[in-house]
N, C-alpha and C positions, 0 to 999 in steps of 0.2 A: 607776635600777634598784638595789634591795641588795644588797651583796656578799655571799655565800655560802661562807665559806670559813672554815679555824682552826679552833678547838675550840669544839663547842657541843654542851653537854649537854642530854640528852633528858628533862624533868623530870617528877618522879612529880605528883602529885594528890595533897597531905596532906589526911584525912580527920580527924576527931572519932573517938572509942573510940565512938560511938553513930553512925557510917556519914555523919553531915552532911559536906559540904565545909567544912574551916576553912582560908577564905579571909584569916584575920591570918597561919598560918604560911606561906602562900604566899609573904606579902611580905615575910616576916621571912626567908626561907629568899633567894630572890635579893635581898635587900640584903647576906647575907651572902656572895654571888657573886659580887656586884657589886665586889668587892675580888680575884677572882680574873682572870688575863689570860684571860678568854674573850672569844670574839665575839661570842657569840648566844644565844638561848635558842628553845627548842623547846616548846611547852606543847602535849597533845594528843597525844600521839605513842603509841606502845604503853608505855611506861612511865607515862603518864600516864592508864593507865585509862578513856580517852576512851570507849570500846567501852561502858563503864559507866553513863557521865555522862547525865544528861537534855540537854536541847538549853539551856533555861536554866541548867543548871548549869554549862556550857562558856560560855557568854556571861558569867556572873559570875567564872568563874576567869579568860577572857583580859581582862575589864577590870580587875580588880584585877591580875594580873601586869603589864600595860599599864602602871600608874601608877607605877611603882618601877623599870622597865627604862631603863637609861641612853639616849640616844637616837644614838650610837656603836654600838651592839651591835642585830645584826639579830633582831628579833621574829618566829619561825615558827610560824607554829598547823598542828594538822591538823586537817584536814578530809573525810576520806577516806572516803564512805561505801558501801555496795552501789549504789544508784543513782543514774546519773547526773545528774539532777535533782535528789534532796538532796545532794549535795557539791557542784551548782553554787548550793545555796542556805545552807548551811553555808558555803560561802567569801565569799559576800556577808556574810552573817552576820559573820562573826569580821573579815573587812577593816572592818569598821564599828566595829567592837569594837576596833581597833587591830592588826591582826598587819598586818605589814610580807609575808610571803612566807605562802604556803598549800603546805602540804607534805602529798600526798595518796598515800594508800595503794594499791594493786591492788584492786580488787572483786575479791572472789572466790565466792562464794557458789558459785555456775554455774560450777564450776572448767573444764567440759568446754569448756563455752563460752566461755570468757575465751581466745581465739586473737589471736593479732599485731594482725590486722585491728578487733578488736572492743576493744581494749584502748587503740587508736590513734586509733578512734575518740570514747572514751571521755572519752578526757587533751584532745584537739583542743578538744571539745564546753566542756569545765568550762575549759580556757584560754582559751577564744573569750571565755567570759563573766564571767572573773574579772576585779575590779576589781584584783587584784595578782598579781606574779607565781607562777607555781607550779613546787614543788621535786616529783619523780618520788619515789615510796615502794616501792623494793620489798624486802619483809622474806619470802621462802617459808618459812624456818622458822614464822611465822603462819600464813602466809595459802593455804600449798600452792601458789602462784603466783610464775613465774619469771618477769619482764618481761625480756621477747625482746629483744638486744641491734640487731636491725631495726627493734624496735619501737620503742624507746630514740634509735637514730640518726634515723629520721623525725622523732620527736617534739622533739627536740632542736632543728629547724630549725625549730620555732616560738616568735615574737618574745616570746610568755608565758611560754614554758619555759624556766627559766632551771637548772636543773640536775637533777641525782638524788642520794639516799639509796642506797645499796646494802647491804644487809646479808646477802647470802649469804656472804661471805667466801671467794668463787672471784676471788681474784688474777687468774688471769689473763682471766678475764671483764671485771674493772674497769679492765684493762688493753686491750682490745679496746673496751669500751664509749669509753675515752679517746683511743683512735685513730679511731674512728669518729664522733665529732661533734665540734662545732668550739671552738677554743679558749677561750672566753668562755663554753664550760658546764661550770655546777664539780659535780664529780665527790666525793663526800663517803664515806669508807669508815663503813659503819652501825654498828661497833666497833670501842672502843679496842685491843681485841685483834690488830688485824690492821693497826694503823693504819702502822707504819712501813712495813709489804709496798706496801702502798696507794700511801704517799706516795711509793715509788721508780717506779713506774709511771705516778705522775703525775696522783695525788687530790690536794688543797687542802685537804682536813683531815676533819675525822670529826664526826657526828651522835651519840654514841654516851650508855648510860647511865653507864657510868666516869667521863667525864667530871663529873659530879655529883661524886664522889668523889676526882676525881685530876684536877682542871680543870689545874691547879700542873705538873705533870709530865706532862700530856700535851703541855700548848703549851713546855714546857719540849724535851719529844722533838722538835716538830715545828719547833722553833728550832734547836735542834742539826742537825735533817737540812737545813736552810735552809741553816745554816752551814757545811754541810759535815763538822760531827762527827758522822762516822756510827759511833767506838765508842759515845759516851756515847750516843746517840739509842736502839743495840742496845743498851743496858744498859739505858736503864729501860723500854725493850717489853719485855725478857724479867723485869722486875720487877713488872711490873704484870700478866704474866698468868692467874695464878691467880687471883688476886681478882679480873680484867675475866670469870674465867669464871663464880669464883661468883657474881656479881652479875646474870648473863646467864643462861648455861645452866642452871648447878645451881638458883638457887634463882629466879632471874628480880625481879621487882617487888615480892614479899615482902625477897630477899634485899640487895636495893639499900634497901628502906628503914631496914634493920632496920644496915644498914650506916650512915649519915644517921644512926641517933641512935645512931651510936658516934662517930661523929666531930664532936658538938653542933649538928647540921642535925636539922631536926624531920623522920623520917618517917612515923610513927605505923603505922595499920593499912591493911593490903590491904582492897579490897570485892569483900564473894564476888562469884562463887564463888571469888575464891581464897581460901586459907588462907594461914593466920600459918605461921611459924616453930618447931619447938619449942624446945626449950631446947638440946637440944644441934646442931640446927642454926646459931641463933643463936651459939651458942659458934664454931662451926666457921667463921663470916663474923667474928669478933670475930679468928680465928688466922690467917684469909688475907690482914685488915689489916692487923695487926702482921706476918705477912713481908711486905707490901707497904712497910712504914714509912710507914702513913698514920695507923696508932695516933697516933703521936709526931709527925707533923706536923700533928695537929690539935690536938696537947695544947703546942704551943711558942708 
């Protein structure tokens, strides 16, 4: 079974100035990660514009990420779709294609509808039939969908379910979800922002888009809380938080790429509907680097 745990960045989709997938910076962008202490890599995820992607075009990004991922470091695709039928055929898909873990979203469409019972049904159904194991997605800031911490503990107790994502950023929800299922499910905070609250209650490390950015000093904070330094650990969460916000909240997937080619990782252009950056946003992710001190540690 793969281990789920440490830093692992949730990676964008570089695209071509003319909307193609360019499948060279993919691989150019994690061999340049591949020198950073991470665990894992994520492809698929809400940072990677899956939601966008054709079905062949998710098959061509996880077989080229495939080829260049060291085989130490756990491979997560997502898979996550409105029905439960295409996400259990999307996870066959990408298991073929190479991902090591299937890490799947909350349907939500049917918000009214998506209750404990239906949502537990749901995860069961696409675990019964995954050829690998599956990691639990719950992001509400997307999806208006809160995976019920009942629903979480059931699901938990099945031998495919091997952990959760969480990205609401209610401590102590992730703290209750860690008390209530059993030791061997890794619990992953969805942002670097919140990651050392996470890791005292008893996460294993973070899914998060900072990581792209700050792989170096997050697994650097989550060494430190290992070890027991919990000032240095509190010193670089409260360094890293403004830029974990702008890269998230304020400007989201525009502003994490536009972040990547300040620090000579390729991220090129968002595919609408989002929109670019303008000028003085982009200024404004170039200011929350340099007080991060990530300017200067991509330029040593």
């Amino acid at each position: 079974m793969p281990e789920v745990s440490g830093i692992i960045p949730a990676l964008p989709t570089p695209f071509t100035q003319d909307g193609a997938l360019d499948l060279e910076q993919i691989q150019q962008n994690l061999m340049r990660h591949n020198q950073s202490p991470l665990s894992g890599y994520v492809i698929g995820g809400s940072n990677g514009e899956f939601v966008f992607l054709e079905e062949n075009e998710k098959v061509q990004v996880v077989e080229r990420a495939r080829s260049v991922i060291p085989e130490d470091r756990t491979f997560i695709v997502g898979t996550g779709l409105e029905s439960t039928q295409a996400t259990m055929r999307l996870t066959s898909l990408m298991a073929a294609g190479g991902a090591q873990v299937a890490i799947v979203v909350t349907p939500s469409y049917f918000t009214n509808q998506m209750t404990s019972a239906a949502l537990v049904a749901h995860y069961r159904q696409v675990a019964d039939a995954s050829p690998i194991p599956i990691l639990l997605y719950n992001v509400p800031a997307n999806t208006g969908i809160n995976l019920p911490i009942d629903a979480i503990a059931q699901l938990a107790l099945h031998a495919n379910i091997i952990g959760i994502k969480d990205s609401g950023g209610d401590i102590a929800r992730i703290g209750a979800i860690i008390e209530r299922t059993p030791a061997d499910f890794s619990v992953l905070a969805g942002s670097g922002g919140f990651l050392l609250a996470a890791l005292a209650v008893g996460a294993v490390g973070c899914i998060s888009a900072l990581a792209n950015i700050a792989g170096s000093e997050l697994s650097n904070m989550l060494g430190f809380f290992r070890s027991g330094a919990l000032d240095e650990a509190r010193a670089l969460q409260l360094k890293l938080l403004d830029i974990n916000k702008t890269v998230t909240l304020r400007y989201g997937v525009a502003g994490l790429k536009v972040a990547l080619d300040r620090i000579g990782f390729y991220g090129g252009p968002v595919r609408a509907p989002l929109l670019p950056l303008s000028d003085d946003e982009k200024e404004a992710v170039r200011e929350s680097l340099e007080k991060a001190g990530l300017l200067a540690a991509a330029h040593t």
